[in-house]
gemmi code that builds the backbone of each chain (N, CA, C; Angstrom):
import gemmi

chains = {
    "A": [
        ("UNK", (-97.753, -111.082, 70.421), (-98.630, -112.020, 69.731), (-99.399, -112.860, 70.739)),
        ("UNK", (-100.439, -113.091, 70.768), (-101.586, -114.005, 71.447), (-101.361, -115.197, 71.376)),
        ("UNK", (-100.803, -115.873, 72.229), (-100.829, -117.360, 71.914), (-101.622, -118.241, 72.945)),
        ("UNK", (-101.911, -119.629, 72.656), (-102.225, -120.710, 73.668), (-101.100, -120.782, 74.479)),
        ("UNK", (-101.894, -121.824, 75.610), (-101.031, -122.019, 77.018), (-99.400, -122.984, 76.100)),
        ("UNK", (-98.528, -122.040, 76.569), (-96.699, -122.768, 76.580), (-95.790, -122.919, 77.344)),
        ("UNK", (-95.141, -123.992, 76.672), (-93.854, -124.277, 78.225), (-92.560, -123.946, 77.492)),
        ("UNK", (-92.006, -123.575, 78.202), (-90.450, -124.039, 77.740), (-90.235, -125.304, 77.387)),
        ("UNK", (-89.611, -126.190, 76.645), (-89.577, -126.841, 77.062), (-88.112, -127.671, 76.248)),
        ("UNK", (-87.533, -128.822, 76.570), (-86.158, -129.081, 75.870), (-85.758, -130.737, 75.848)),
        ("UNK", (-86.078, -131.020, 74.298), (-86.177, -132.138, 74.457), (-84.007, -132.930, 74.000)),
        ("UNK", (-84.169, -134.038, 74.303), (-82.787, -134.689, 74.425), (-82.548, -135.900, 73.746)),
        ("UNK", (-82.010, -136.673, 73.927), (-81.626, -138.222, 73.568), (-81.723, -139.148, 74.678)),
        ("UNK", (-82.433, -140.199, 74.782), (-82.695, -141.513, 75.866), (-81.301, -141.436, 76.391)),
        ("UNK", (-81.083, -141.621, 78.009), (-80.304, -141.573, 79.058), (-79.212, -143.211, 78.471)),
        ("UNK", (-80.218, -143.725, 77.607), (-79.688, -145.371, 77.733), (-78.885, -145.327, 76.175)),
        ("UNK", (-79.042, -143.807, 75.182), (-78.506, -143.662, 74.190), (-77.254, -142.948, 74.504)),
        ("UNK", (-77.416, -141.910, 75.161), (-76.140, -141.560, 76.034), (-75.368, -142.308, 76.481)),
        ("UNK", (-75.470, -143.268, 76.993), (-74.353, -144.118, 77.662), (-73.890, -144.860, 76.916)),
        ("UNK", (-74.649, -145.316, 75.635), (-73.901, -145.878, 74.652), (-73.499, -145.324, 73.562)),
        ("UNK", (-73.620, -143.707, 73.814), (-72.702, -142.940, 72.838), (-71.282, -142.845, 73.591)),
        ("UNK", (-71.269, -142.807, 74.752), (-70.058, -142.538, 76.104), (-69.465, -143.652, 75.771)),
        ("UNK", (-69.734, -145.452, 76.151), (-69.037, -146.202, 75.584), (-68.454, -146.536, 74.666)),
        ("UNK", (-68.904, -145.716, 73.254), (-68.139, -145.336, 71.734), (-67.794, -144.490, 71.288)),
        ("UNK", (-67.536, -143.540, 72.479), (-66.643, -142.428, 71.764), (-67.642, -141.418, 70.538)),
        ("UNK", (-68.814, -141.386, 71.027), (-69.859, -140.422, 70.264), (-70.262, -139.483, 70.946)),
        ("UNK", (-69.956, -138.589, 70.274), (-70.546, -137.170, 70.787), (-72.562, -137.089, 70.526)),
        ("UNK", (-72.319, -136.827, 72.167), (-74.237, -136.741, 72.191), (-74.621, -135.994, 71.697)),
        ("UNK", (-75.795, -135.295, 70.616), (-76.445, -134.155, 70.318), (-76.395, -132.700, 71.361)),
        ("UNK", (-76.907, -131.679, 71.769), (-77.477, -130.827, 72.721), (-78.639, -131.179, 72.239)),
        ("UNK", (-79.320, -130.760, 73.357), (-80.746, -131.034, 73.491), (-81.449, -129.541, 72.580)),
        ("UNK", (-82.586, -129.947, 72.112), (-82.979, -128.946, 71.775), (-84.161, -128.197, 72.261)),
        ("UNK", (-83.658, -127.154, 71.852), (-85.317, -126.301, 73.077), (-85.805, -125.229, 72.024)),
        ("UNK", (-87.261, -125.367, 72.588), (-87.725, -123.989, 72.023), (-89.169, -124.253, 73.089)),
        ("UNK", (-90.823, -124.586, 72.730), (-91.619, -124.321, 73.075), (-92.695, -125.826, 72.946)),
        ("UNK", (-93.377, -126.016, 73.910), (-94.273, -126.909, 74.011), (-95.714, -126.424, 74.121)),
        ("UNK", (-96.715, -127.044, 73.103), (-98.300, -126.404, 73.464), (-98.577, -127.433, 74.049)),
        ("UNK", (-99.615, -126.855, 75.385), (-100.662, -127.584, 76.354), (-101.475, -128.123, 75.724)),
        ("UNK", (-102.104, -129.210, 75.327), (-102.678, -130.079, 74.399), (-104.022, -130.572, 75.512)),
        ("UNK", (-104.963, -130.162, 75.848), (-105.862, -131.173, 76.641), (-106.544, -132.144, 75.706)),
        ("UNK", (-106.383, -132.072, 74.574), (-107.122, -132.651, 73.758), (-106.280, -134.042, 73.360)),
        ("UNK", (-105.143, -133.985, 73.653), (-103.617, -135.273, 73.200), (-103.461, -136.216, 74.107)),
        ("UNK", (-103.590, -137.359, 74.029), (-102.929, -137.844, 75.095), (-102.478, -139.360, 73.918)),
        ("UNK", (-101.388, -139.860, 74.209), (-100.172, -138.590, 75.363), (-99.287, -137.756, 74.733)),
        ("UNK", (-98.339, -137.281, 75.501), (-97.845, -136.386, 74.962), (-97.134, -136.357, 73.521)),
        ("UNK", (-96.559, -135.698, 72.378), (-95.746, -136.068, 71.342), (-94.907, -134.854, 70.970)),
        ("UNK", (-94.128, -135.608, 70.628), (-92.516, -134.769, 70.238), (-92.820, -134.495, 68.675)),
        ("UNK", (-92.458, -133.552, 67.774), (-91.841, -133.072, 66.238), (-90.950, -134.200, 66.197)),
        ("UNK", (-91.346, -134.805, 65.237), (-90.629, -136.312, 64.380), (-89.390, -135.803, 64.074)),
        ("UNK", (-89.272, -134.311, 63.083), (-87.998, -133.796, 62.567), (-86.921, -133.313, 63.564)),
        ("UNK", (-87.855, -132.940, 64.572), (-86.856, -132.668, 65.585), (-86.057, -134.075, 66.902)),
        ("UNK", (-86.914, -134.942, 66.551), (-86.472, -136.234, 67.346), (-85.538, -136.843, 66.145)),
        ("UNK", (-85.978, -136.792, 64.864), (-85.161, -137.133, 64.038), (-83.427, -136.775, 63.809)),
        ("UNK", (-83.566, -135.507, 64.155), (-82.332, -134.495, 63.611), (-81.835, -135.049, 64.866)),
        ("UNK", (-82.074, -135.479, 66.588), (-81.144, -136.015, 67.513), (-80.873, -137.046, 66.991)),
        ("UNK", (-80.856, -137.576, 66.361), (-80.688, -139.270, 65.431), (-81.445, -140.561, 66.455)),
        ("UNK", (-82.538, -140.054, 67.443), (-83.199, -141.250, 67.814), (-83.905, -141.744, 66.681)),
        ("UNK", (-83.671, -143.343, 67.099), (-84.442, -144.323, 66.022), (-85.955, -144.614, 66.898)),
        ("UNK", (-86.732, -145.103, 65.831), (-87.623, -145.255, 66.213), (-88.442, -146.709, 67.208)),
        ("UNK", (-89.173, -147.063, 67.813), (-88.982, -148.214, 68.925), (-90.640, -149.188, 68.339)),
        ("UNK", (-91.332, -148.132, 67.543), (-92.648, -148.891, 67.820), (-93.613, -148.265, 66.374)),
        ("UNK", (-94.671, -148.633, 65.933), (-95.478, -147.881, 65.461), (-97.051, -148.072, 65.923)),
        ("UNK", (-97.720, -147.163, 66.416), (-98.340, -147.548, 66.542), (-99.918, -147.060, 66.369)),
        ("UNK", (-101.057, -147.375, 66.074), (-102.612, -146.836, 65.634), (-103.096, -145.918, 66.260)),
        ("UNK", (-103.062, -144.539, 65.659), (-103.684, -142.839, 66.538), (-104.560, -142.287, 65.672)),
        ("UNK", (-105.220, -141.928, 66.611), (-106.939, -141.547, 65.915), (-106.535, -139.836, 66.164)),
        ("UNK", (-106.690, -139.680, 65.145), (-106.498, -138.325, 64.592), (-107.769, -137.489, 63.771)),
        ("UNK", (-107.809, -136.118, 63.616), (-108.805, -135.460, 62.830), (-109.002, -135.981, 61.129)),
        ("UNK", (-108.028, -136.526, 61.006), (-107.746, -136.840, 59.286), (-108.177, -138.563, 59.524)),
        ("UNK", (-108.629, -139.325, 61.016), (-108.585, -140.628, 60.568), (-107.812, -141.385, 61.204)),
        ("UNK", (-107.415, -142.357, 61.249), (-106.909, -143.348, 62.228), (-105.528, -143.595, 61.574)),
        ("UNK", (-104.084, -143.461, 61.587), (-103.147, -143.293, 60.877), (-102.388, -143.507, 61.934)),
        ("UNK", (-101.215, -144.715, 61.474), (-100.026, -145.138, 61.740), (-98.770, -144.406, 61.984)),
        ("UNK", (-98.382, -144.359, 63.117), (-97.134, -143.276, 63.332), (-95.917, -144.276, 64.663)),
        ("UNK", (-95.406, -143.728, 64.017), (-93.697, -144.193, 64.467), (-93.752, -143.809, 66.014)),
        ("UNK", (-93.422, -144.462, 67.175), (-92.777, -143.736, 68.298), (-91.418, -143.792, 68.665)),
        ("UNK", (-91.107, -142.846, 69.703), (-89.586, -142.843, 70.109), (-89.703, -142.694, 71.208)),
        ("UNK", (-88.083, -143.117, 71.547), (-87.729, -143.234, 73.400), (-87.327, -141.007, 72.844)),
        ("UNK", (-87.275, -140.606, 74.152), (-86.696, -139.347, 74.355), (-86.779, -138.702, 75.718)),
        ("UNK", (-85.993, -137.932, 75.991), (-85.393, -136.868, 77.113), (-86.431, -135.628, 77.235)),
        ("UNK", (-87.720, -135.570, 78.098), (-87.762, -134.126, 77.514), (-87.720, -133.516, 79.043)),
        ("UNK", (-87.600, -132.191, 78.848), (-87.393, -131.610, 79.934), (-87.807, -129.634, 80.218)),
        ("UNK", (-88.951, -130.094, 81.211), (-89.849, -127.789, 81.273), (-88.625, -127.050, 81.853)),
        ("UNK", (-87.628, -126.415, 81.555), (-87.100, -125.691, 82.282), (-87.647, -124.442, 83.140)),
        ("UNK", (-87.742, -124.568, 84.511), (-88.264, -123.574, 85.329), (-89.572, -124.018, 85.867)),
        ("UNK", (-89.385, -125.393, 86.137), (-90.517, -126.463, 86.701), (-89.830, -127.608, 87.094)),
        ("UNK", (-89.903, -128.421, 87.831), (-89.785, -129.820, 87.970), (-90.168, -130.692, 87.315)),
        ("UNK", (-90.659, -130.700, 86.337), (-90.738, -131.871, 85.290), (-90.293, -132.215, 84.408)),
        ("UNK", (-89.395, -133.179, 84.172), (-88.414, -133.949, 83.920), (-88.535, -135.293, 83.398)),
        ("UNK", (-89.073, -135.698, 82.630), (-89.322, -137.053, 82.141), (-88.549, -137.790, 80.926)),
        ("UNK", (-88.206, -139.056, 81.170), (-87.552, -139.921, 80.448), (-88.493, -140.825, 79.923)),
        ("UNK", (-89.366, -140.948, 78.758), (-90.192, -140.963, 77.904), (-89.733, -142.196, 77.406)),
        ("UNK", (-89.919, -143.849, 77.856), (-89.724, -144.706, 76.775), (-90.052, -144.656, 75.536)),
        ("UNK", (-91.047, -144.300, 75.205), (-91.806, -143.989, 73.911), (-92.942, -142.882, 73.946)),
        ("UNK", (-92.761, -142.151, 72.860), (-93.562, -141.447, 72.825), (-94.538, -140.568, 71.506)),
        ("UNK", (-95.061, -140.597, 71.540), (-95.371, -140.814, 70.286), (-95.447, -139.182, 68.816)),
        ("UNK", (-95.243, -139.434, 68.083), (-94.240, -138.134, 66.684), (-95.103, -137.856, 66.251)),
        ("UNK", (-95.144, -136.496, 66.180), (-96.285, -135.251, 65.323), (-95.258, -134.305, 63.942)),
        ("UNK", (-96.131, -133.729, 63.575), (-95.297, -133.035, 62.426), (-95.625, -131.442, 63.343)),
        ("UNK", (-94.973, -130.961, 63.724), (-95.256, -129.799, 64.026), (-94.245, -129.164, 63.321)),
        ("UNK", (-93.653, -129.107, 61.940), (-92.533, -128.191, 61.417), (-93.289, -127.152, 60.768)),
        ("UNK", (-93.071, -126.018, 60.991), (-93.443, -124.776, 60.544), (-93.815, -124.159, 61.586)),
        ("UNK", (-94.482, -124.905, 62.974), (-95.199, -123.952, 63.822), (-94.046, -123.604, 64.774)),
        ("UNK", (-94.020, -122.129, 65.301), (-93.242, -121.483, 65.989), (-93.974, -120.324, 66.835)),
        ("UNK", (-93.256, -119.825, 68.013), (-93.943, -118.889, 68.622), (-92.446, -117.869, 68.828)),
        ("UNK", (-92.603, -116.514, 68.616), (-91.344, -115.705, 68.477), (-89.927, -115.619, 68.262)),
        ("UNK", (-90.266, -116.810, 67.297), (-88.528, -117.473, 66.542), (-88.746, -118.288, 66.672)),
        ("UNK", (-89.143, -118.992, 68.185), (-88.575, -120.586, 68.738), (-89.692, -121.443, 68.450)),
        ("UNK", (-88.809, -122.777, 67.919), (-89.838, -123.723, 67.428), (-90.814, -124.185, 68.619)),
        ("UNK", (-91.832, -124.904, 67.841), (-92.905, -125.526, 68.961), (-92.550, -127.157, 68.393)),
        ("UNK", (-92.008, -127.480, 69.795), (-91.132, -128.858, 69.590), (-91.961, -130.111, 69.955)),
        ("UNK", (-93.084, -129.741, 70.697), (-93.846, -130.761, 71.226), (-95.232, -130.806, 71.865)),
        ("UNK", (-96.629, -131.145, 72.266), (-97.597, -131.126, 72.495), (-97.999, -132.172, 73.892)),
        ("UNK", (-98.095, -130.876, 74.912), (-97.563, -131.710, 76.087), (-99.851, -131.995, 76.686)),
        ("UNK", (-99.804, -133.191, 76.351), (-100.751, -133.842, 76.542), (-101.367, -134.534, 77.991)),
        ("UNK", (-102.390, -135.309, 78.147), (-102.584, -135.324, 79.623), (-102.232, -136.487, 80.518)),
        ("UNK", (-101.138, -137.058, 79.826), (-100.480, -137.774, 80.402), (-99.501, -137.247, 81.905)),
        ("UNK", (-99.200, -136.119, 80.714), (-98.535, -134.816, 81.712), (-98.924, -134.207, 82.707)),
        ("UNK", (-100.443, -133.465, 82.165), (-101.156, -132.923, 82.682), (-102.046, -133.615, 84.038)),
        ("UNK", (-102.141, -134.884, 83.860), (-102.725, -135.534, 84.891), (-102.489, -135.133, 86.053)),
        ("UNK", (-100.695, -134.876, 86.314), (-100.193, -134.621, 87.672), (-100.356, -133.297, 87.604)),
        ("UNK", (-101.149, -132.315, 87.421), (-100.760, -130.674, 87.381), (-102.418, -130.357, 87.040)),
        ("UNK", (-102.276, -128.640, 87.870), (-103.402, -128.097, 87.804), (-103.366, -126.989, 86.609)),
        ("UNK", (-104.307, -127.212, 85.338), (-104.005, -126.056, 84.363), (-105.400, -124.904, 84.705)),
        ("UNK", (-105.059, -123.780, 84.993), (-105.926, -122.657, 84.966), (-105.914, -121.867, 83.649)),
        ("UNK", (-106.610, -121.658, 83.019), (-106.830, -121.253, 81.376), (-107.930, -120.147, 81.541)),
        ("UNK", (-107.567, -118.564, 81.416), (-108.365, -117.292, 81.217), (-108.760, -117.122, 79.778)),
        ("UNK", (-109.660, -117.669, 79.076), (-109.355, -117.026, 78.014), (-110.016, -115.855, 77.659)),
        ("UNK", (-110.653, -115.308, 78.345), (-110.788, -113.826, 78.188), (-109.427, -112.604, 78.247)),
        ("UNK", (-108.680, -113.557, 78.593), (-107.492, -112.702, 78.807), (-105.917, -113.519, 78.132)),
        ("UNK", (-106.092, -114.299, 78.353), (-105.163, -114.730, 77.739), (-104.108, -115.779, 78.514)),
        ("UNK", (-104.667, -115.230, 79.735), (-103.343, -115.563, 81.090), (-103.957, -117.050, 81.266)),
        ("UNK", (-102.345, -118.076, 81.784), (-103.042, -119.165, 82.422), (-101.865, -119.567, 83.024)),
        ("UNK", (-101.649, -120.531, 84.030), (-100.777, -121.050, 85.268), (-101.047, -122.691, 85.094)),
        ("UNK", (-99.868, -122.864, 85.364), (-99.657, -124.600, 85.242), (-99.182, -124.592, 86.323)),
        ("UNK", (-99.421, -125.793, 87.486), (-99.201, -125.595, 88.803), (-98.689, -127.750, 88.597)),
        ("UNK", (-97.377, -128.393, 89.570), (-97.460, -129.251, 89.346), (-96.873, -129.655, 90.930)),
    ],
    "B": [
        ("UNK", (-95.317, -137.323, 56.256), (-94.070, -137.459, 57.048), (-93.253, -138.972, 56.657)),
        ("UNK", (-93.245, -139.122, 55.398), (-92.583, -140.378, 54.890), (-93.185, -141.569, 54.835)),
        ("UNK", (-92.446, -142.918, 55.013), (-92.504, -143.752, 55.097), (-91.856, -144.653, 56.868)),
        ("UNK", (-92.862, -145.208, 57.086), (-92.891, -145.714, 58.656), (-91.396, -146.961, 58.733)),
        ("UNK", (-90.801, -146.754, 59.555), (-89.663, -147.103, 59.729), (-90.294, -148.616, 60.702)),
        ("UNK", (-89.832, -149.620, 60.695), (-90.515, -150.921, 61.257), (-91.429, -151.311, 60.862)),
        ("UNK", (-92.006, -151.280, 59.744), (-93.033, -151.786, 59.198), (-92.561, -153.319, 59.070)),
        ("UNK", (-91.280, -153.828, 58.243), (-91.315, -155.408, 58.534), (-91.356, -156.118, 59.898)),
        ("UNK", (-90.512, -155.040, 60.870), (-90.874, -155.907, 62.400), (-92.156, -155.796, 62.700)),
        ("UNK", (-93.050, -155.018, 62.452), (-94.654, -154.784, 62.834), (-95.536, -155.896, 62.177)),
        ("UNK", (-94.394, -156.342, 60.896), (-95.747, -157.642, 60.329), (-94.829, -158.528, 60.798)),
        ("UNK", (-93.714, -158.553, 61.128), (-92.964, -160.056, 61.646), (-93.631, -160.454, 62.874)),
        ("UNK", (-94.233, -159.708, 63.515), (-95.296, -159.348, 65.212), (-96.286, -159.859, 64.811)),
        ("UNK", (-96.948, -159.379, 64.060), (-98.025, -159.436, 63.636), (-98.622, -160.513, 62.909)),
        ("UNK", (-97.806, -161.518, 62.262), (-97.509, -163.270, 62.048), (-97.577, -163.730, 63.276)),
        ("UNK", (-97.073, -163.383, 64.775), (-96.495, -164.578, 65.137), (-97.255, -164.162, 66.861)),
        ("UNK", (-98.029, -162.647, 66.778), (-98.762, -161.770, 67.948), (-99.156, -163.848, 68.473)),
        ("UNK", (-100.224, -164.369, 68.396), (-100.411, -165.311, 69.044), (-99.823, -166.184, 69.738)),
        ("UNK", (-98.596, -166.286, 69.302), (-97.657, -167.062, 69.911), (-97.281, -166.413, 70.785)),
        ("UNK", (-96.680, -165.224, 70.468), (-95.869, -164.358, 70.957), (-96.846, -163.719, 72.544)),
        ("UNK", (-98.378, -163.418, 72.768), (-99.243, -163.238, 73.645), (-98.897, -164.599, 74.622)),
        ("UNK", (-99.512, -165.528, 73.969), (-99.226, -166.708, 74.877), (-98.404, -166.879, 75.780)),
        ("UNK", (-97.062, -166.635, 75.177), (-95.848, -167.420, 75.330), (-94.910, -166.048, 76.389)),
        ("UNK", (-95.873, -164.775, 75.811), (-94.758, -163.754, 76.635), (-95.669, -162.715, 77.128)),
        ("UNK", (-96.665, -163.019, 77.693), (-97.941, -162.235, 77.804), (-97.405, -160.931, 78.837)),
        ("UNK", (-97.377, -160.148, 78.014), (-97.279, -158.432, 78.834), (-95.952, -158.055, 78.906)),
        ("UNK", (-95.433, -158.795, 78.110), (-93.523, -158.678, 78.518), (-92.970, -157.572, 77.326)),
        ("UNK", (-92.372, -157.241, 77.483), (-91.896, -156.190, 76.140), (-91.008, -156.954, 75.285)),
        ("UNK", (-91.627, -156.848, 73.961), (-90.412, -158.250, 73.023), (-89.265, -157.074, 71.945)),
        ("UNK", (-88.582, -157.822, 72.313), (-87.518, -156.601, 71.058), (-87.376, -157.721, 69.672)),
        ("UNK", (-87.772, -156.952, 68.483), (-87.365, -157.596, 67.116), (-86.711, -156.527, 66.276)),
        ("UNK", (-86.018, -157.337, 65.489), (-85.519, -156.642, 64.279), (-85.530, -157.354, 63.042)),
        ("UNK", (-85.715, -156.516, 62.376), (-85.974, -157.678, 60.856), (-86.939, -158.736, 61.248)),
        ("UNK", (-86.528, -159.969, 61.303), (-87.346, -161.199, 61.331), (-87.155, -161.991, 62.450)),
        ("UNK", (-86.428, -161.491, 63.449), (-85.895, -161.672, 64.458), (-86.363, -161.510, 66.121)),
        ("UNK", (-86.685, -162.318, 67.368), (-87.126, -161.889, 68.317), (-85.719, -161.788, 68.769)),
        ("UNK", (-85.426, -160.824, 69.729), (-84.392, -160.696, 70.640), (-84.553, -160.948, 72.047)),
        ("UNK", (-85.881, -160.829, 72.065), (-85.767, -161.236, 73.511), (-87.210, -160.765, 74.214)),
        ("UNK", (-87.419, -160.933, 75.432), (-89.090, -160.750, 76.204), (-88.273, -160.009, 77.314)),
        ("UNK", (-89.072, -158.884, 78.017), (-88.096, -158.417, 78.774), (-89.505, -157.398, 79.782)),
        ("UNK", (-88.794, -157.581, 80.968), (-90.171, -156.914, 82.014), (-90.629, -155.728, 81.939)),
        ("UNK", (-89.701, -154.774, 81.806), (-90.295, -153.346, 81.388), (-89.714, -153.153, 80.252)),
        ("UNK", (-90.246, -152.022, 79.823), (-89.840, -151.281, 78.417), (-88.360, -150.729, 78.170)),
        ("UNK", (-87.829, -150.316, 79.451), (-86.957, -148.883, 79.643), (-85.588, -150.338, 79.215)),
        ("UNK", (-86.013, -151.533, 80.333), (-85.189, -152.941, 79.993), (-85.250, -153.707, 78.486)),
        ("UNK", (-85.970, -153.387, 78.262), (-86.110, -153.776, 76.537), (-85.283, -152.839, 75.717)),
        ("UNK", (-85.245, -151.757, 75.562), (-84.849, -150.609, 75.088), (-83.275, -150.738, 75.397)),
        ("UNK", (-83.021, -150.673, 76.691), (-81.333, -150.840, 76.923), (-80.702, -152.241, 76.029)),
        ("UNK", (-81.795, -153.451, 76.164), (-81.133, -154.457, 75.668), (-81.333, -154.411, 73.737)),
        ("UNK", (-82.106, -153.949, 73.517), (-82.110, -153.833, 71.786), (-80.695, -152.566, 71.696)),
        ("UNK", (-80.485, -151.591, 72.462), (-79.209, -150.460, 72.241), (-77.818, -151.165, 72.492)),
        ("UNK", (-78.076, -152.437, 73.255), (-76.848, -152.957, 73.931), (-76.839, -154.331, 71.718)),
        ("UNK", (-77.421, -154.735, 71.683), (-77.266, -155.200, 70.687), (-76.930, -154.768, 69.027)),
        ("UNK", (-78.103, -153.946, 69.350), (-77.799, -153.486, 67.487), (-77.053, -151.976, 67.830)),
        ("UNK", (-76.741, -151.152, 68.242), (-76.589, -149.711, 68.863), (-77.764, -148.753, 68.296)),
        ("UNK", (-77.563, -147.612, 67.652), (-77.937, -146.641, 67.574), (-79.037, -147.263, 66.152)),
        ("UNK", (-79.691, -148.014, 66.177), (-80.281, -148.243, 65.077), (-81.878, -148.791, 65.451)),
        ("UNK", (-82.821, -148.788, 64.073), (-84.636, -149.223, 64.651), (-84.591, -150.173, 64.841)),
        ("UNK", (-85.194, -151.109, 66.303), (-85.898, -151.869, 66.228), (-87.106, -152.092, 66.978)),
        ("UNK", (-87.924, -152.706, 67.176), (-89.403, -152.504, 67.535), (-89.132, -153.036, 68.582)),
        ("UNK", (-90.046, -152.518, 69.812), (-90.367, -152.897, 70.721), (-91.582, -153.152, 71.284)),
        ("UNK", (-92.656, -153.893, 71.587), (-93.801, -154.266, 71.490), (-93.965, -154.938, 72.700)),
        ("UNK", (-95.065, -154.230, 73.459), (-95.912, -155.661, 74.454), (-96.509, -156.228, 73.977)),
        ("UNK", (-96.372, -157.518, 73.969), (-97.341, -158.699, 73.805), (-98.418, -158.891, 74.514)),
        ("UNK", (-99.695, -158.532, 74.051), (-100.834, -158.119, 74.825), (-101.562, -158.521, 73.699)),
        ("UNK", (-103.264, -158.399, 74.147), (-104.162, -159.019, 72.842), (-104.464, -157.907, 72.376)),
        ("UNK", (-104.914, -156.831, 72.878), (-105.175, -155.577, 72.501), (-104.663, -154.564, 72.715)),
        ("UNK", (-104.186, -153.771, 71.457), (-103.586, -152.154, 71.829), (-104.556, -150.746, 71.992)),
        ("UNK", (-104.240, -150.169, 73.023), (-105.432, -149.055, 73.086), (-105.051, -148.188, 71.807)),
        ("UNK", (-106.175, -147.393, 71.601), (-105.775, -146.414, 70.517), (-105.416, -144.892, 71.425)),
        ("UNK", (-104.504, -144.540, 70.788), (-104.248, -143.397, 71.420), (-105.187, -141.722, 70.230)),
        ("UNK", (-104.568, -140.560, 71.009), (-105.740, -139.626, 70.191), (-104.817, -138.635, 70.285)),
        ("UNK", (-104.815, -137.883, 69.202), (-103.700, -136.902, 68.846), (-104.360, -135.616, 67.929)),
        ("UNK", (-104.808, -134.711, 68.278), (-105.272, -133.162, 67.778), (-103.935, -132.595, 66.929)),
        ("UNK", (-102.639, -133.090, 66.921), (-101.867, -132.498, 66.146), (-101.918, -131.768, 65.011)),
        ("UNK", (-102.993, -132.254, 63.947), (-103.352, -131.841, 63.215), (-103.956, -130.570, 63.143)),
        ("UNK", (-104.410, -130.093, 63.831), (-105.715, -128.856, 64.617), (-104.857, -127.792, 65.112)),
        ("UNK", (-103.470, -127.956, 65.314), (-102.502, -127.401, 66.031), (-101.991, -125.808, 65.078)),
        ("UNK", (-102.267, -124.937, 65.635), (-101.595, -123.356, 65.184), (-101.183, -122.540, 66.080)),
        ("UNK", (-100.233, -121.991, 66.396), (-99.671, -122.109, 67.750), (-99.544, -120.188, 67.840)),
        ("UNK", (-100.173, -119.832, 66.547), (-100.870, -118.611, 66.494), (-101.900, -117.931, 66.682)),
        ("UNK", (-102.667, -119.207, 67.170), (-104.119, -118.979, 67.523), (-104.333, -119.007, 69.193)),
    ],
}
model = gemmi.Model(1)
for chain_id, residues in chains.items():
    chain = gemmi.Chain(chain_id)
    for i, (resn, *xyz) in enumerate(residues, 1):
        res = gemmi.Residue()
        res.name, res.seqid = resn, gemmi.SeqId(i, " ")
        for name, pos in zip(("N", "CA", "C"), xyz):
            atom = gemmi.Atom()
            atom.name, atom.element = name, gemmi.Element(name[0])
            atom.pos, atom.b_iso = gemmi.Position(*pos), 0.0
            res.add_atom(atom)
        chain.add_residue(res)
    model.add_chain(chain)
structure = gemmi.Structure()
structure.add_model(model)
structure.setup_entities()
């Protein structure tokens, strides 16, 4: 199947929710993984609400995003996310929640829309005559 | 996608943003309910101290600033089949 530029990618629970699941005897979630789309158009980046939801992060902020439908109010969250098979690794005070439920690429969900907050530090090469592209960071 | 979770801390902010600019200009404020918890230098320090108080539960965290940028989100536009 043909898709846009993707990462691996695997998002978690705030480092500072962890430690206060450790101090109460709570078992942390696993992180969940499936797939991130390259977003040049996002900034900044955003996580699937249902899927930040289902780790049981609460939410920290709401705040005004200009969107195709209009200027609409959305919730942010602290979160863990993490490209496996790259160095990038970020602990996300807030960040801000998309609905991406339904979209998937060969089973695995598309968990998040990695925007140019991200992208700032990294070189994206995009073929689209072909399909091929390289994220360099 | 529901109903927005902090909506009373967002107008409890939003009463008191003037004071609250003045008095804590750029600081990250933690509220809950009707409540300030505190002004705090970074975010990541705000965040530990609202988890160290209420635990695993919402509360807002906000810089006190006069203006918020708008951020921009294509989510909508998104098909991950295309």
């Amino acid at each position: 199947m043909f898709s846009g530029p993707l990462l691996e990618v695997e998002i978690s629970i705030p480092q500072a929710l962890v430690n206060y699941n450790i101090a109460n005897g709570i078992v942390s979630p696993p992180p969940l993984k499936g797939y991130a789309i390259i977003d040049t158009g996002a900034f900044p980046t955003c996580v699937d609400v249902t899927s930040i939801s289902s780790l049981g992060v609460q939410p920290v902020n709401i705040r005004p995003t200009l969107t195709p439908a209009g200027t609409v109010n959305q919730n942010t969250y602290p979160v863990h996310v993490k490209f496996p098979g790259t160095s990038i690794e970020i602990e996300f005070q807030e960040t801000f929640s998309a609905n991406l439920s339904g979209q998937n690429f060969n089973g695995q969900p598309i968990l998040a829309l990695v925007g140019r907050d991200i992208l700032s530090s990294c070189i994206l090469i995009y073929n689209g005559l072909t399909g091929e592209y390289s994220l360099s960071h | 996608m529901g109903s927005l979770k902090l909506s009373s801390e967002l107008d409890f902010y939003k009463r008191n943003k003037s004071r609250f600019v003045k008095n804590f200009t750029n600081k990250f404020l933690v509220v809950k309910n009707d409540k300030l918890l505190g002004a705090y230098e970074t975010e990541q320090e705000a965040y530990q101290a609202g988890i160290s108080e209420y635990g695993n539960e919402p509360f807002l965290i906000k810089k006190a600033q006069k203006d918020e940028p708008l951020s921009i989100s294509t989510a909508n536009l998104i098909n991950a089949s295309l």
